[in-house]
VEXDREN-2710 file (C-alpha; in Angstrom, 1 decimal):
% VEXDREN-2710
k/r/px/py/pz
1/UNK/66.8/90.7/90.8
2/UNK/68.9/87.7/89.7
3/UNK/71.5/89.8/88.1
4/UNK/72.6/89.9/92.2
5/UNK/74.1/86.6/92.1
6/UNK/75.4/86.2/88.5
7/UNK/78.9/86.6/88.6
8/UNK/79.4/87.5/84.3
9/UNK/80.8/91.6/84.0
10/UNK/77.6/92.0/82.1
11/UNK/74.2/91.2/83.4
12/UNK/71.7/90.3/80.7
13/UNK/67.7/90.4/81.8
14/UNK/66.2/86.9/81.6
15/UNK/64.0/86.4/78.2
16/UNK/62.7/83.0/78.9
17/UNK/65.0/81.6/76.1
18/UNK/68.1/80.0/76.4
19/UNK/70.9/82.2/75.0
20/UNK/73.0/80.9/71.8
21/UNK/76.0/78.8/72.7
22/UNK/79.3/80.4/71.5
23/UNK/81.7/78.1/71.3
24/UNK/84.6/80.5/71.1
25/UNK/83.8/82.5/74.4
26/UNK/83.8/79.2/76.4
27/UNK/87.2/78.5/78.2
28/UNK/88.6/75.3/77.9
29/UNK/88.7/72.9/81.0
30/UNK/92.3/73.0/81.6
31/UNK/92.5/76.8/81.6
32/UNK/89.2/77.2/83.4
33/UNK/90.9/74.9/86.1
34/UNK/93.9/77.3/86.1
35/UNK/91.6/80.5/86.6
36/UNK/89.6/78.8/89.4
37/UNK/93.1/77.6/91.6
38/UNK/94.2/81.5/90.8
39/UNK/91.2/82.5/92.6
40/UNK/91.3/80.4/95.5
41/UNK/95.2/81.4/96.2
42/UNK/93.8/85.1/95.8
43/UNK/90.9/85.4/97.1
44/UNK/91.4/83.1/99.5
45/UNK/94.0/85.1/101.2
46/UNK/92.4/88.2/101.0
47/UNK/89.7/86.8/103.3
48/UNK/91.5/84.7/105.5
49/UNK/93.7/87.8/106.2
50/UNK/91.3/89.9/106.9
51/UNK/89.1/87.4/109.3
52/UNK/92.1/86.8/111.5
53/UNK/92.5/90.7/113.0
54/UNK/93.7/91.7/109.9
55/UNK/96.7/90.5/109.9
56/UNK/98.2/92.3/113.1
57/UNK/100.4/90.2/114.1
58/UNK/102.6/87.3/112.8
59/UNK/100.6/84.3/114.5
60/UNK/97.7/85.3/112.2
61/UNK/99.8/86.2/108.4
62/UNK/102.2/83.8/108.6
63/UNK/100.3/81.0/108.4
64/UNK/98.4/82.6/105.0
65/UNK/101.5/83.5/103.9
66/UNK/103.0/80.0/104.2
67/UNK/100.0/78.4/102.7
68/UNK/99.8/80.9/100.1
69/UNK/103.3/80.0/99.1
70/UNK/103.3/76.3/99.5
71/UNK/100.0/75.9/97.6
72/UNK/101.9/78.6/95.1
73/UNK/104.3/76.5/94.3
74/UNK/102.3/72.9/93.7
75/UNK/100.3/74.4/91.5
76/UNK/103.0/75.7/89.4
77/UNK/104.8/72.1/89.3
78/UNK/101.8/70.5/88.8
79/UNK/101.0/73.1/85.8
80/UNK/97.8/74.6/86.8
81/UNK/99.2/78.3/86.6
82/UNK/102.0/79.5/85.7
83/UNK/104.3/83.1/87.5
84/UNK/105.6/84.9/84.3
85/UNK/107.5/88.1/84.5
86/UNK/105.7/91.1/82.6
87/UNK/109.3/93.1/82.8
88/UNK/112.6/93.7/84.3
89/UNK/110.5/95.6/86.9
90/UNK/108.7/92.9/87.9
91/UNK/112.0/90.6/88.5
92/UNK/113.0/93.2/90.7
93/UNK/110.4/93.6/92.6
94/UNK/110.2/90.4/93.2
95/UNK/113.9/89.6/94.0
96/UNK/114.5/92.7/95.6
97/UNK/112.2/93.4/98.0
98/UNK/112.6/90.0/100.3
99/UNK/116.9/91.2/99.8
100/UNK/116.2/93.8/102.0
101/UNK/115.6/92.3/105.6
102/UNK/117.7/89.8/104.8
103/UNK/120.8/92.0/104.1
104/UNK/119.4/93.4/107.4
105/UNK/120.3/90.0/109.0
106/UNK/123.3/89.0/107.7
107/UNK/126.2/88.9/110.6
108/UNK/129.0/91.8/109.3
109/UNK/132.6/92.0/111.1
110/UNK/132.7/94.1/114.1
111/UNK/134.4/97.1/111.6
112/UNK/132.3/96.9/108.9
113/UNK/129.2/97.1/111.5
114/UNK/131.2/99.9/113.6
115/UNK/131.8/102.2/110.0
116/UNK/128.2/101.4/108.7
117/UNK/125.7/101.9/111.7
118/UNK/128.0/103.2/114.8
119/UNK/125.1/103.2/117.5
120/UNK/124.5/99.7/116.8
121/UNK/128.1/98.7/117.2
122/UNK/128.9/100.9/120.3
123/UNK/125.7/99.4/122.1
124/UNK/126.8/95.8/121.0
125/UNK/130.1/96.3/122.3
126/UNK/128.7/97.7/126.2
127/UNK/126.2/94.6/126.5
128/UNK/129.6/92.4/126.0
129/UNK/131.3/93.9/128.2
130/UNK/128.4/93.7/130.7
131/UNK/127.9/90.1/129.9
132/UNK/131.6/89.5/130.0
133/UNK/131.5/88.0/127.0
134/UNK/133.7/87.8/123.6
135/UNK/132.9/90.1/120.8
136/UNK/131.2/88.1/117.9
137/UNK/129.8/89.4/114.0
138/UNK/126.3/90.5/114.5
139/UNK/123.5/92.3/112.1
140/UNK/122.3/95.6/111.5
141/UNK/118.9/94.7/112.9
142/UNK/118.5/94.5/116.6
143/UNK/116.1/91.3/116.0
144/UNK/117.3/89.7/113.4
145/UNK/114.7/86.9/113.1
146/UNK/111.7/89.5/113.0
147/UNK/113.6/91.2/110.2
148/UNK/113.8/87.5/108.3
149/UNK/110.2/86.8/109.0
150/UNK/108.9/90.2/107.6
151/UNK/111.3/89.1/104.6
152/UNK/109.0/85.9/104.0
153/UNK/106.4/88.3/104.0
154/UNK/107.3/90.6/101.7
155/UNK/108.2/87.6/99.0
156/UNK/104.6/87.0/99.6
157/UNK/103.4/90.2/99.0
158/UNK/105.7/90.0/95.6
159/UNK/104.3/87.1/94.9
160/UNK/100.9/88.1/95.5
161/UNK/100.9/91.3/92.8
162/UNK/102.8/89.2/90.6
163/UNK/99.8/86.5/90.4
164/UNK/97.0/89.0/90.3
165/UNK/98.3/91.5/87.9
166/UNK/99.0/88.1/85.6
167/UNK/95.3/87.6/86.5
168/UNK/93.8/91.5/85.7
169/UNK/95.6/91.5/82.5
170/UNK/94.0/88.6/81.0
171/UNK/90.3/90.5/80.9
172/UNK/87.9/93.0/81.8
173/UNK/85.8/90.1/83.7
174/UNK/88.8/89.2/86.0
175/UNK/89.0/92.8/86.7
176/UNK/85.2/93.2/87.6
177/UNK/85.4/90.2/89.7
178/UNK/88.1/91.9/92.0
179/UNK/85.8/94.6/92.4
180/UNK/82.9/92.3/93.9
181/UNK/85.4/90.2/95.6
182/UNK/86.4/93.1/97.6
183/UNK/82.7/94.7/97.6
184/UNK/82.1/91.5/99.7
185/UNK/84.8/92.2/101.7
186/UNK/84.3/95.4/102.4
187/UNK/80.4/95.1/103.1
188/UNK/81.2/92.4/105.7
189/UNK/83.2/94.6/107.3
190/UNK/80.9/97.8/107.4
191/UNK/77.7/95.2/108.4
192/UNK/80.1/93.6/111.1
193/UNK/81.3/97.4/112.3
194/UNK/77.8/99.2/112.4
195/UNK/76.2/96.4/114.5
196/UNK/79.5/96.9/116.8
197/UNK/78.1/100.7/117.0
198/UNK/74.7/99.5/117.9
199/UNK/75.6/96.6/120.6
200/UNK/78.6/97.9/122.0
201/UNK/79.1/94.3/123.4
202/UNK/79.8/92.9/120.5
203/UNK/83.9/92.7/120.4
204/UNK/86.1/91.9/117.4
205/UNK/85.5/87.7/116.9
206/UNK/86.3/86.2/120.0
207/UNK/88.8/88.8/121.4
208/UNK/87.9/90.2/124.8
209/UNK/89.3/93.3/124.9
210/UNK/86.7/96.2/125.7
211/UNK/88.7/99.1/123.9
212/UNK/86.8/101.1/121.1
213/UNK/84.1/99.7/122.5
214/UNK/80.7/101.6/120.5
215/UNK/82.7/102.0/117.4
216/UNK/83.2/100.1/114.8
217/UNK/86.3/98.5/113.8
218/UNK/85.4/94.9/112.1
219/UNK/87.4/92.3/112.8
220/UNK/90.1/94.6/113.0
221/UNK/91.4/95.1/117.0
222/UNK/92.3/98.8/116.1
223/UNK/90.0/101.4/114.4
224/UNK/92.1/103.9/112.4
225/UNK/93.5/100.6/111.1
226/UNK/89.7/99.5/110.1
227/UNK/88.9/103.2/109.0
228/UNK/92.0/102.7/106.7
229/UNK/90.6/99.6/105.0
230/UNK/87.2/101.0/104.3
231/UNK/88.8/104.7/103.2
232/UNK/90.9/102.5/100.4
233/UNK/88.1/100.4/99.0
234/UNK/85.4/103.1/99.2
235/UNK/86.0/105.2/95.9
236/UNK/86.7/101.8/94.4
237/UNK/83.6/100.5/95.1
238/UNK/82.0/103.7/93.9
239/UNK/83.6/104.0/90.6
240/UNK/82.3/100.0/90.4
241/UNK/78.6/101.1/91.0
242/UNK/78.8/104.2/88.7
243/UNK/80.6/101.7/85.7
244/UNK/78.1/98.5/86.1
245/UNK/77.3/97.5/82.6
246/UNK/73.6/97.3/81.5
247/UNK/71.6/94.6/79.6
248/UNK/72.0/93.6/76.0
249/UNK/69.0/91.9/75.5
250/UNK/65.9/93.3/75.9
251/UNK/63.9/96.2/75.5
252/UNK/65.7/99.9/76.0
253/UNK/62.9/100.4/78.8
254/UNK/64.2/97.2/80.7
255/UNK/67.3/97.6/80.4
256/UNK/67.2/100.9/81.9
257/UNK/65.4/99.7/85.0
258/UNK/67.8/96.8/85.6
259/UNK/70.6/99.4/85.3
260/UNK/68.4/101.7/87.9
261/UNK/68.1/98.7/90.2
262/UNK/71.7/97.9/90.0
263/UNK/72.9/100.9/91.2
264/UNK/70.9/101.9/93.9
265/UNK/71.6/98.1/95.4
266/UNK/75.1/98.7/95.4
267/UNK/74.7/102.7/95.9
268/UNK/72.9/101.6/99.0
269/UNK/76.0/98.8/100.0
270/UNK/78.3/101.7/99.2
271/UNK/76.5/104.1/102.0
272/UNK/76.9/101.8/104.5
273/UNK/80.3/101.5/103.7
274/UNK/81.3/104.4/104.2
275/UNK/78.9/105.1/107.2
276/UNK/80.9/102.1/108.9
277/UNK/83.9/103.9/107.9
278/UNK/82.4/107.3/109.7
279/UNK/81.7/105.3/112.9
280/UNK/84.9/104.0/113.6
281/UNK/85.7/107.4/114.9
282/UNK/88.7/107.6/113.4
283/UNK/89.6/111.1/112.4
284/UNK/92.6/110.6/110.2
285/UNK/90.0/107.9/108.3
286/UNK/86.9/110.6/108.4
287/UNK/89.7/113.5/106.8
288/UNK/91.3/111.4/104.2
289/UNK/88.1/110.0/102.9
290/UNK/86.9/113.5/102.4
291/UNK/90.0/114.4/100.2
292/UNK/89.7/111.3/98.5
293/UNK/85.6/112.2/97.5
294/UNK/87.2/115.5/96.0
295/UNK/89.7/113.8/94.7
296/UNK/87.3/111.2/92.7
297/UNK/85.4/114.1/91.6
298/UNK/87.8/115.6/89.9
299/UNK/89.4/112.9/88.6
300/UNK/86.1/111.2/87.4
301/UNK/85.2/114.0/85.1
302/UNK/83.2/117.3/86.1
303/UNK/81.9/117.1/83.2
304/UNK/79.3/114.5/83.9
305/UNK/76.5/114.1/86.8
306/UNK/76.9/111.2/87.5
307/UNK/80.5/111.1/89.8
308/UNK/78.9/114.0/92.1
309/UNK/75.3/112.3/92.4
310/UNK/76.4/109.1/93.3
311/UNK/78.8/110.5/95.9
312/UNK/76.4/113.2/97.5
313/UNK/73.7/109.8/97.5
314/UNK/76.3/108.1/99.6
315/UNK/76.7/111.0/102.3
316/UNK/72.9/110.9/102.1
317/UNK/72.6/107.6/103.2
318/UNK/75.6/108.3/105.7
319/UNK/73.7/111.7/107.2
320/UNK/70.2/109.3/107.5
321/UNK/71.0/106.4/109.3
322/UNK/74.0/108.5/111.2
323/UNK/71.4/110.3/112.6
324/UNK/69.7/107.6/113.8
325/UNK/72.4/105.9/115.5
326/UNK/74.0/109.8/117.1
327/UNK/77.2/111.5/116.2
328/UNK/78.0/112.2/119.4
329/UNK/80.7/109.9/120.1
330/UNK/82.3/110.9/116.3
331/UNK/82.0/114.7/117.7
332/UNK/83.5/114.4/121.5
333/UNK/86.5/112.2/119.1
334/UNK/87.2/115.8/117.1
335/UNK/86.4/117.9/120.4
336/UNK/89.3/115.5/121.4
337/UNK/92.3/115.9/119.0
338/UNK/93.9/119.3/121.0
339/UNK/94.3/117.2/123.8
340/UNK/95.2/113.9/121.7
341/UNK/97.9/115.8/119.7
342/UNK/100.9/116.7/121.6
343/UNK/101.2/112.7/122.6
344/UNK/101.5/111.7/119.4
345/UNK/104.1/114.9/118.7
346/UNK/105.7/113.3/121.6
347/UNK/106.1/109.8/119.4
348/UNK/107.7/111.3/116.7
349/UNK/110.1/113.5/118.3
350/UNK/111.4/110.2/120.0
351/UNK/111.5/108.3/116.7
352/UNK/113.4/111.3/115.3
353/UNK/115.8/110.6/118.3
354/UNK/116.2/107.2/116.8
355/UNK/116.6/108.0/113.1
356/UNK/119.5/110.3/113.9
357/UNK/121.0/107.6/115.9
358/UNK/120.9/105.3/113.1
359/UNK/120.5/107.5/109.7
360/UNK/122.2/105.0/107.2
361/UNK/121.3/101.7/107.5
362/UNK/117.9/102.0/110.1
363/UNK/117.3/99.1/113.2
364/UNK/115.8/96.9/110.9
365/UNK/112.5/95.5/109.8
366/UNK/110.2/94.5/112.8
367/UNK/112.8/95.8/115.1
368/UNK/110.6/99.2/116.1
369/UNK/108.7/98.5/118.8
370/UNK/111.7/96.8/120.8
371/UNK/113.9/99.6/120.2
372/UNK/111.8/102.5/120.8
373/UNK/111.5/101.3/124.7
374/UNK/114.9/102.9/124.8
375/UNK/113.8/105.9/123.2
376/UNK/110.7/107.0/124.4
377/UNK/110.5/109.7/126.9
378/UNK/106.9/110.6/127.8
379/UNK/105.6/107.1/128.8
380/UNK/106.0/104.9/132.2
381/UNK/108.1/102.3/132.0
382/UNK/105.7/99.4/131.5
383/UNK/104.0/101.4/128.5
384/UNK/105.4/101.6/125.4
385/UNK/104.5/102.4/121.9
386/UNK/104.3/99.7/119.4
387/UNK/104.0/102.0/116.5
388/UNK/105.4/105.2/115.0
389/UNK/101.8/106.4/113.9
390/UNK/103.7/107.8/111.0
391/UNK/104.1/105.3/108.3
392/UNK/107.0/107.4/106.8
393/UNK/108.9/107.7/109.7
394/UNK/108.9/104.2/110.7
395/UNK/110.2/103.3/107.4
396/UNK/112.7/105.6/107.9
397/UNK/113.8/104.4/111.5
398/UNK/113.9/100.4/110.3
399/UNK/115.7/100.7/107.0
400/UNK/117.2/103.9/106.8
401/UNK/117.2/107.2/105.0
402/UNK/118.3/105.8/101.3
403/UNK/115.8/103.0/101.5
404/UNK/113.7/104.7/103.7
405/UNK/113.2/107.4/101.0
406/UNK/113.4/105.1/97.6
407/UNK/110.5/103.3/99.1
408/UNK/108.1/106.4/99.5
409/UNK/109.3/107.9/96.3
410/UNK/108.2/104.6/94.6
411/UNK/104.8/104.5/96.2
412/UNK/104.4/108.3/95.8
413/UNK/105.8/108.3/92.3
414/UNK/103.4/105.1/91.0
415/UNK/100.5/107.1/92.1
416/UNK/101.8/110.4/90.4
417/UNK/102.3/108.5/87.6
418/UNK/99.0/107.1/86.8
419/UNK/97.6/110.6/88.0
420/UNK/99.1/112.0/85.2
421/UNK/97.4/109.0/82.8
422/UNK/94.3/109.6/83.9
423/UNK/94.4/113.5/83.9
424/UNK/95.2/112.6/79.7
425/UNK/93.0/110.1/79.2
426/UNK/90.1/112.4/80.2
427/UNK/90.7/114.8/78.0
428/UNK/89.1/112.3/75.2
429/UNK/86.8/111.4/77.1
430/UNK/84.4/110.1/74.4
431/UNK/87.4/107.7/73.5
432/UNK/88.4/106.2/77.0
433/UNK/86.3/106.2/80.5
434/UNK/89.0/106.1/83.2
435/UNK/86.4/105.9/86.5
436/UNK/87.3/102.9/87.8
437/UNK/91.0/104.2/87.5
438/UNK/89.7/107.3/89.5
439/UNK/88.4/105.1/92.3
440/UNK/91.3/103.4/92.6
441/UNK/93.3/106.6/92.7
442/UNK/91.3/108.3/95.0
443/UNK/91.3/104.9/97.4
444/UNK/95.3/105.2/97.1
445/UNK/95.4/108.2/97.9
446/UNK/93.0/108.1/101.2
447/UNK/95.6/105.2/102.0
448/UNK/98.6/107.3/101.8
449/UNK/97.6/110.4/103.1
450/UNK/96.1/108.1/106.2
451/UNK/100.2/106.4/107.0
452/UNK/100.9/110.0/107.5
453/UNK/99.4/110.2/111.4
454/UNK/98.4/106.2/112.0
455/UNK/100.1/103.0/111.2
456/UNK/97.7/101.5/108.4
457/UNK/101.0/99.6/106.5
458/UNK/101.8/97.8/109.8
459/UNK/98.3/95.4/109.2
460/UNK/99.3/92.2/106.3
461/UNK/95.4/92.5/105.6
462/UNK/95.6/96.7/104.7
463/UNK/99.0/96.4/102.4
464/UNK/97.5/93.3/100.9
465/UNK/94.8/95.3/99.8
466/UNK/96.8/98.2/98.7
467/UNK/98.3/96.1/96.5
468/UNK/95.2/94.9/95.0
469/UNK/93.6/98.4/94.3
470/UNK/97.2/99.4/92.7
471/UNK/97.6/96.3/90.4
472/UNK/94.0/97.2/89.6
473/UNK/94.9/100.3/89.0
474/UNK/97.8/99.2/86.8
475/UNK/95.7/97.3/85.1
476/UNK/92.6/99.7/84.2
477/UNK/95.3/102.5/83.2
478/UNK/97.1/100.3/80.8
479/UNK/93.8/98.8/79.3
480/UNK/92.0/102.3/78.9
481/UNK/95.1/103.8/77.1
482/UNK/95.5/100.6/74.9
483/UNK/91.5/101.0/73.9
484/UNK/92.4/104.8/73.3
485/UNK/94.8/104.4/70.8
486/UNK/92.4/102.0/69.0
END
């Protein structure tokens, strides 16, 4: 089973001879040096994101993010890689994404402020008065340094998909290392969550917090956050396992068996992903995960056995060891969500309360859970809600309805779009295989559908890898149609 550790996209069966030497497949020094300091400012990220709570608050992803950048930087002035812009999309991604918060805290004129967002103004002008103090410019976002440091932030979020789609585009081999990179990942995760479920004592790293204890959650401190992470990579993982390449050396019969062994190994890792992801409780995880396994199905071709095997062999391995360990807790969650429901109704009518008071130009980035202490109506005073558990609506409340809608119909509208591709591409589907695309679909949409009741896009670690299944995405889409129209 050495074919486990060998990290080439094809796995060859051992013959006892050493294999020919080709000169022109080996990378020089120089650009294998630039690959392997790519990979360590990726991947390195990724992981350290997700080992420090997943990036929930900004003592834990601003520190990655400041490396990321810093380390960014030397190696592109010392020459080791190099940022290049694919298109004019690309240079406004990347310049206009980090403009937002900071035209969110820029200081306007007490008129401009007063015609643009009057709530704002009018409660700027009552705390002077109050403080007895003169009246001075001031920004559209009631915490104008949050909104800056979720600026830095978002750069490195540009940044990031700017590197790695660079990276993807070069080969299929940099595309089926992302895949393992995050099969790691994710199987951490799962292994780290399911022995959570077994020994409820065992907390999230050294945190001491005893909520969701006996579910799994990672090293993530909430679970619908975890159950998020897990419901992205999951059809991406399975899409990976259905896709491994077999042998070319060998005899057909060996090569057959390798293949076998492959994908029951990572069938099997795949099962306990998504059991993990089951035991987190999380119901908005359990539901969108379900739509997403339909979703994959269809996407994947119901033509073929394969999609539908591997995914009722998952749920197999889920139903086996889930009924070892008890549903019960997962069942009393759903017996649950009458009762759960109205206070998270509640949440949303009060963040509706806030979006009418500032429709234009929103509170700004980061501002949310200061502001909503004004707003909410169904909690004590010293509780509050941090979140909108709606995604959508938060966007909304912090930048607005323009930019509040632009950025949903660009999320919305990139997954449409390569919907669409893939719906094509399968209908030559001798001539271009778009599974992996599939996954990655599938994954987005789990994601998506998930920000509808939950906060998934307020965790660095979860966006971060949103962004990697959709540049893989990106990737995989544009590759299959190019070896199409060959």
């Amino acid at each position: 089973m050495s074919w486990i550790f060998r990290s080439g996209a094809e796995p060859r069966l051992e013959t006892g001879r050493p294999e020919p030497r080709d000169p022109t497949r080996e990378p020089k020094p120089a650009a294998s040096a630039a690959v392997r300091s790519e990979w360590v400012l990726l991947g390195g990220s990724a992981a350290l994101m997700l080992l420090f709570f997943g990036g929930s608050h900004p003592a834990f992803w601003a520190p990655v993010c400041g490396v990321f950048l810093v380390a960014a930087a030397g190696f592109t002035l010392a020459g080791k890689i190099t940022f290049r812009l694919p298109n004019r999309r690309w240079a406004a991604l990347l310049v206009g994404l980090p403009c937002i918060p900071l035209l969110q805290s820029i200081p306007l004129p007490e008129g401009l402020l007063q015609g643009i967002s009057p709530t704002r103004a009018a409660w700027l002008f009552q705390a002077e008065k109050t403080a007895g103090i003169g009246q001075a410019p001031a920004a559209l976002s009631y915490l104008s340094w949050d909104t800056v440091f979720i600026g830095g932030l978002w750069f490195f979020f540009a940044a990031y998909a700017l590197l790695l789609a660079r990276t993807l585009d070069r080969s299929r081999e940099e595309r089926a290392r992302i895949i393992r990179f995050f099969f790691v990942l994710a199987v951490f995760q799962a292994a780290y969550g399911i022995i959570q479920v077994l020994i409820p004592s065992v907390g999230v790293l050294w945190g001491t917090d005893r909520s969701y204890r006996g579910f799994a959650r990672g090293t993530f401190i909430n679970r619908n956050n975890y159950a998020a992470f897990l419901g992205l990579l999951w059809p991406v993982l399975l899409a990976y396992t259905l896709k491994l390449p077999g042998g070319r050396r060998g005899n057909r019969r060996q090569i057959q068996d390798e293949r076998r062994q492959q994908r029951l190994f990572f069938g099997f890792l795949t099962g306990l992903v998504l059991l993990a992801l089951v035991f987190s409780a999380s119901r908005a995880g359990i539901l969108s995960t379900l739509i997403a396994s339909t979703l994959f199905l269809s996407l994947a071709g119901t033509r073929r056995k394969e999609p539908l095997v591997a995914v009722v062999g998952c749920w197999v391995v889920l139903l086996a060891y889930g009924a070892v360990i008890g549903f019960d807790g997962i069942l009393t969650r759903f017996d649950r969500l009458e009762s759960d429901t109205p206070g998270r109704f509640r949440i949303w009518r009060d963040t509706w309360t806030l979006i009418q008071d500032h429709p234009w130009t929103g509170i700004g980035l980061g501002s949310f859970q200061e502001v909503f202490r004004v707003y909410q109506t169904h909690l004590p005073e010293f509780s509050f809600a941090r979140h909108a558990h709606n995604d959508y609506l938060q966007w909304i409340a912090e930048l607005g309805w323009p930019l509040g809608l632009a950025w949903i119909a660009l999320l919305w509208g990139f997954w449409l779009r390569n919907a669409r591709r893939i719906l094509a591409l399968r209908r030559n589907p001798g001539r271009a295989d778009p599974t992996v695309a599939a996954g990655c679909l599938a994954g987005m949409a789990a994601f998506l559908l998930h920000a509808w009741v939950d906060f998934p896009f307020q965790m660095a670690a979860n966006v971060l890898t949103l962004i990697a299944v959709m540049t893989l995405l990106r990737a995989e889409v544009r590759h299959q149609t190019i070896d199409f129209k060959r």
